[in-house]
C-alpha positions in Angstrom: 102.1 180.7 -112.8 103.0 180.7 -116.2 106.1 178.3 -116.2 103.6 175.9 -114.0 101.1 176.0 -116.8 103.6 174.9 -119.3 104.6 172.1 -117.4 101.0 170.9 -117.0 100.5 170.9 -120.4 103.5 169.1 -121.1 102.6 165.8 -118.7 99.3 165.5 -120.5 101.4 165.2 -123.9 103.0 162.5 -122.2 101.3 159.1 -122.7 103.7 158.1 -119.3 100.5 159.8 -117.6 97.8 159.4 -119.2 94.7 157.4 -117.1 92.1 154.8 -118.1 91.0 154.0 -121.5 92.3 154.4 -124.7 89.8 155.7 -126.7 90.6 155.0 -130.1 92.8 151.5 -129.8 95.5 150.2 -132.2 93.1 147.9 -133.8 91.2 150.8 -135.4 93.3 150.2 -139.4 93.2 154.0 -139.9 95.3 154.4 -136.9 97.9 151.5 -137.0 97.9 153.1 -140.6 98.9 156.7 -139.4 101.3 155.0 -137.0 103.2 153.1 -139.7 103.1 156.5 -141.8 104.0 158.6 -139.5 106.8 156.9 -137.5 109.4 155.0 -139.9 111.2 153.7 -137.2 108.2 152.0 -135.7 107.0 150.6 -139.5 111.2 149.3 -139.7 110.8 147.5 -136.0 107.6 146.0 -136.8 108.7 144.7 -139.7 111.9 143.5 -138.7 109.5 141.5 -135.8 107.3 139.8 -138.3 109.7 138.9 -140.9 112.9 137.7 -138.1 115.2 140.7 -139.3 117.8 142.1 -138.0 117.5 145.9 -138.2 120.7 146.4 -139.7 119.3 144.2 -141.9 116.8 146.8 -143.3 118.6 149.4 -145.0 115.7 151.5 -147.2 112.0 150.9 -146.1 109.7 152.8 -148.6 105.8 153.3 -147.7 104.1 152.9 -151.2 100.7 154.5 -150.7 100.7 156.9 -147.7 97.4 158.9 -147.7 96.9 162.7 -146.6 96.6 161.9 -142.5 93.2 163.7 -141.1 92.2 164.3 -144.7 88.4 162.9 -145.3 88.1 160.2 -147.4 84.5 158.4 -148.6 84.8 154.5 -146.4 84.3 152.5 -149.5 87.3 154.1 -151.5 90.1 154.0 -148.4 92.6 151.9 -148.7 94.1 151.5 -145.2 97.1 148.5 -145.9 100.7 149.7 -145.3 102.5 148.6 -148.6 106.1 148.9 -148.4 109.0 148.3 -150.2 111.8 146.8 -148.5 115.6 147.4 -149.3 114.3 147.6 -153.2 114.1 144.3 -153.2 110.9 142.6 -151.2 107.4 143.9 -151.4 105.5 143.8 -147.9 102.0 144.6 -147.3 100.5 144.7 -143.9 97.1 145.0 -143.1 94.7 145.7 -139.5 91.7 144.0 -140.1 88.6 143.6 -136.8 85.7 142.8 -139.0 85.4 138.7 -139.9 83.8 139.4 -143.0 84.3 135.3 -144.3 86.6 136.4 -147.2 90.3 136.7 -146.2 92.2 134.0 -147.4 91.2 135.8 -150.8 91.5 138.6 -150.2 95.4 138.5 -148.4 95.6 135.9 -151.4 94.9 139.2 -153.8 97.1 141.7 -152.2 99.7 139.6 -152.4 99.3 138.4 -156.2 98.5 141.8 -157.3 101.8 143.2 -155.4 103.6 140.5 -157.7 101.8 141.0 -161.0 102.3 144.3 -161.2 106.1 143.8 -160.8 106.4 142.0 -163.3 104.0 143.9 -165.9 106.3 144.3 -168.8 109.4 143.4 -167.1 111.5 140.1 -166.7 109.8 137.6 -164.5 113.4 136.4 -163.1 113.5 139.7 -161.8 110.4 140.1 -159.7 110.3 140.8 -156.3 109.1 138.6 -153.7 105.6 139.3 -152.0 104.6 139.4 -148.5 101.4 139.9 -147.1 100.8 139.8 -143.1 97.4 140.4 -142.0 96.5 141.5 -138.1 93.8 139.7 -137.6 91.5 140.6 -134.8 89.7 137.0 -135.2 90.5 133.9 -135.9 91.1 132.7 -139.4 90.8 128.7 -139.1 89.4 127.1 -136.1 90.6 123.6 -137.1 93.8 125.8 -137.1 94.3 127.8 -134.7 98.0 129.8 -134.4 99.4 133.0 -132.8 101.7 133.5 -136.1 101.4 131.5 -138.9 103.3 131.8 -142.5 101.9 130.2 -145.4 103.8 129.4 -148.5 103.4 127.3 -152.2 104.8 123.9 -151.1 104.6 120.0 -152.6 101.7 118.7 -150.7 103.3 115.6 -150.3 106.9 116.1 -149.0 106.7 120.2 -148.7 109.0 121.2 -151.1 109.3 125.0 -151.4 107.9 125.8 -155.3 109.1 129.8 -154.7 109.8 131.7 -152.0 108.3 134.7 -154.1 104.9 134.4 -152.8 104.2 134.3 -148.7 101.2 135.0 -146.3 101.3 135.9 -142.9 98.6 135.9 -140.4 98.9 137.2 -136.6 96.0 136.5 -134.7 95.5 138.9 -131.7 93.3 137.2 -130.7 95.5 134.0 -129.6 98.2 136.2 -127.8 98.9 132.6 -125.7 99.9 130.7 -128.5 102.9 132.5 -129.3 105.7 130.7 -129.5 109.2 131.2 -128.0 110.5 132.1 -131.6 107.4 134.5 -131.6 108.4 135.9 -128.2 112.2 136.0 -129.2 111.4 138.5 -132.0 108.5 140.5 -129.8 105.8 139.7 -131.7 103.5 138.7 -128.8 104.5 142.7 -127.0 103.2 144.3 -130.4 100.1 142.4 -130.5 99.5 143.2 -126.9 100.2 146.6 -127.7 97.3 146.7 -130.7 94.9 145.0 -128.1 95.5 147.3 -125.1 92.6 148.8 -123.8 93.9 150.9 -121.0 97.0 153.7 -121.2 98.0 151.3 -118.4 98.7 148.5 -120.4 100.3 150.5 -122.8 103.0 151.4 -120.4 102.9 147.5 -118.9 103.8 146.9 -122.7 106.1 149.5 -123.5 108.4 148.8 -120.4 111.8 148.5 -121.1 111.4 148.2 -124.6 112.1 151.3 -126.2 110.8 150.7 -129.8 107.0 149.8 -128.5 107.5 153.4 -125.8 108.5 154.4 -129.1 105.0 153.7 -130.9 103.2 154.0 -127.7 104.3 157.9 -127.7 103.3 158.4 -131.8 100.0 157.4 -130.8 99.2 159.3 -128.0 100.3 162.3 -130.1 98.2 160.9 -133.0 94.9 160.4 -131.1 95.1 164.2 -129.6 95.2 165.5 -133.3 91.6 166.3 -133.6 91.7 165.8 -137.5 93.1 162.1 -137.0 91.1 161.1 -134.2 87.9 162.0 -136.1 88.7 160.4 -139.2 89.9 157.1 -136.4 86.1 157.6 -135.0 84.5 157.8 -138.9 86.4 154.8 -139.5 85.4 153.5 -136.0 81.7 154.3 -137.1 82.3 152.7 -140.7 83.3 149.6 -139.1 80.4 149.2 -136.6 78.2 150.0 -139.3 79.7 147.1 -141.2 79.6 144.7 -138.5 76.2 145.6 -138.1 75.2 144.4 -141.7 77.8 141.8 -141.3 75.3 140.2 -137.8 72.5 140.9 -139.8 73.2 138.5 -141.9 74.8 136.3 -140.6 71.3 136.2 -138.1 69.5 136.1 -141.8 71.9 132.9 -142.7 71.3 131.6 -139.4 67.4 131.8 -140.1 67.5 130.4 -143.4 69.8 127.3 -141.8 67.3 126.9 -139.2 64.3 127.1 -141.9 66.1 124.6 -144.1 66.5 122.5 -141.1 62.8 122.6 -140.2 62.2 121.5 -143.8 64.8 119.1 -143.7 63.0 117.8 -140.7 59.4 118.3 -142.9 60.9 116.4 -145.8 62.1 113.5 -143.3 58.9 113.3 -141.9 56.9 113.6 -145.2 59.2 110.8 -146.6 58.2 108.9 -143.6 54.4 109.2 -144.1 55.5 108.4 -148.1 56.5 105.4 -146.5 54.4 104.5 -143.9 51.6 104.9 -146.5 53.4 103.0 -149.1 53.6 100.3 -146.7 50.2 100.3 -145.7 49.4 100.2 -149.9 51.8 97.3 -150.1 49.7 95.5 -147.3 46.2 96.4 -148.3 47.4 95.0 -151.7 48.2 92.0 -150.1 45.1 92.3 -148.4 43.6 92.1 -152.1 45.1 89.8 -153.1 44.2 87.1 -150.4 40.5 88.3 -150.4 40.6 87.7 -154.3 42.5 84.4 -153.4 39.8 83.5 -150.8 37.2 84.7 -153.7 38.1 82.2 -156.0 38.9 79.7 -153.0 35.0 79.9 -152.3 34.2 80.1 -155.9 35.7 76.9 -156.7 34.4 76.0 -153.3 30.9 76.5 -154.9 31.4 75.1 -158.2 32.8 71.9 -156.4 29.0 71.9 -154.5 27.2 72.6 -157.3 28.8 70.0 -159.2 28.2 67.7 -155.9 24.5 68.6 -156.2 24.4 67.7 -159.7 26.3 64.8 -159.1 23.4 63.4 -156.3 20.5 65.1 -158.2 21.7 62.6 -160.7 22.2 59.7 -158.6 18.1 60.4 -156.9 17.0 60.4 -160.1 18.7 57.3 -160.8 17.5 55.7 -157.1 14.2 57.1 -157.9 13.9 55.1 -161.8 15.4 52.1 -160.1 12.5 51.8 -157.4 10.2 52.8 -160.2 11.4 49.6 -161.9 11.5 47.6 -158.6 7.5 48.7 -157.8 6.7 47.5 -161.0 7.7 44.5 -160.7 6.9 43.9 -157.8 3.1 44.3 -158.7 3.9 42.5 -161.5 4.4 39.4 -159.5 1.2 40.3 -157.2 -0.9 40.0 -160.2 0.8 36.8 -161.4 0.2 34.9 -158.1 
């Protein structure tokens, strides 16, 4: 009975049996963290992946800033990035990040800069080590832009020639798994994002098969998720996140109002610059208006004056008729009285 026991409890160890979901997946940074800390030989394939090495290639892989695993830490003062120092030579920082929070072209751009400034604090600047920073991205960066893997360097805008190859910046996006490429498929760079998008232990093991590294990985986090201390500080982090994303809707539905309400009064503006105009337009014509009715005024008052100098004109000329047949009665009884 015993011996059976024993056995049980071995299968369920195993993530070759495990059933359904995964409950805490590989997009959670705390755990792709603990994964790159805790298995060297996963960190050393990954890396070899991203950056098109051989592993032979890699000789000493140093992680820089491990953290205590399962040990609580406040959210706002975890850092979670995997910063490693490759063959003493190249800095490398990789990064899990779910939450779009509208900021990581400067923030990768940081990382990186602040790998390579403080190489060469003090120190010759010939002699710095060149700086790498990959992000995971559970979103997509540029929409005008979108790529499964893309590397970004300081180039001449006009014919693309490399300034330094001291300065790099990587972005996977899991989310555009069908745009790898055959290069990006060639190095298994597609099989690791599926692996940090899996959702089932089934698709784990659809991933892992027949390649050993990602069975490899597959197997640390099994083991890592039934540690009680990791997978609560996963579900903090998990919590952290959601709490984030929460703020991060909220405003964005905020932003969203306040575009709409500068719409409307866009649209109120508009229409009030309409009426401006409209009642501008009925100014302009009631002015004109004016100005013919004062035309018309002084039409009719020249009108009258031309009449009243008419009237004076024939008052003069019955006055006149009047003297004249005044004259003509006169002498006309003038001759009556002579004959």
């Amino acid at each position: 009975m015993t011996k059976k026991r024993k056995k049980k409890t071995a299968a369920v160890k195993d993530y070759r049996k495990a059933q359904g979901p995964v409950r805490i997946r590989m997009t959670n940074d705390y755990l792709f963290k603990a994964l790159m800390q805790r298995n060297e030989r996963v960190l050393k394939a990954l890396v070899c992946a991203l950056l098109h090495l051989k592993a032979e290639e890699i000789s000493n892989i140093e992680l820089k800033n491990p953290i205590i695993l399962g040990e609580h830490a406040e959210e706002k003062d975890i850092i979670l990035d995997v910063n490693v120092c490759l063959n003493d030579e190249k800095m490398l920082d990789l990064e899990m990040q779910v939450a779009d929070e509208k900021n990581w072209t400067e923030r990768s751009l940081y990382y990186a800069c602040r790998n390579y400034t403080e190489l060469v604090k003090g120190g010759n600047y010939r002699k710095a080590m060149p700086s790498i920073h990959i992000g995971l991205l559970d979103f997509t960066l540029f929409k005008e832009h979108e790529k499964f893997y893309a590397t970004y360097r300081l180039l001449e805008e006009k014919d693309y020639y490399p300034y330094t190859d001291k300065l790099q910046i990587g972005v996977v996006d899991l989310t555009r798994i069908d745009l790898a490429t055959t290069e990006d498929q060639e190095y298994n760079i597609d099989k690791w994002a599926r692996l940090f998008k899996a959702k089932t232990w089934e698709d784990i093991r659809m991933v892992a098969a027949k390649n050993r590294m990602i069975d490899d990985a597959a197997t640390t986090i099994y083991q890592l998720t039934a540690d009680e201390r990791i997978r609560q500080q996963c579900e903090a982090r998990e919590d952290y996140l959601r709490r984030q994303r929460g703020i991060q809707e909220m405003l964005e539905e905020q932003k969203n109002q306040l575009e709409e309400q500068k719409s409307q009064l866009e649209v109120q503006k508009s229409q009030l610059e309409a009426q401006g105009r409209q009642l501008t337009e009925k100014d302009q014509q009631l002015t004109e208006k004016d100005q013919q009715l004062t035309e018309k005024d002084q039409q009719l008052t020249e009108q009258k004056q031309q009449l009243t100098e008419k009237d004076q004109a024939l008052t003069e000329k019955e006055q006149q008729i009047a003297e004249q047949r005044k004259i003509i009665e006169e002498l006309q009884k003038k001759l009556r009285t002579e004959g």
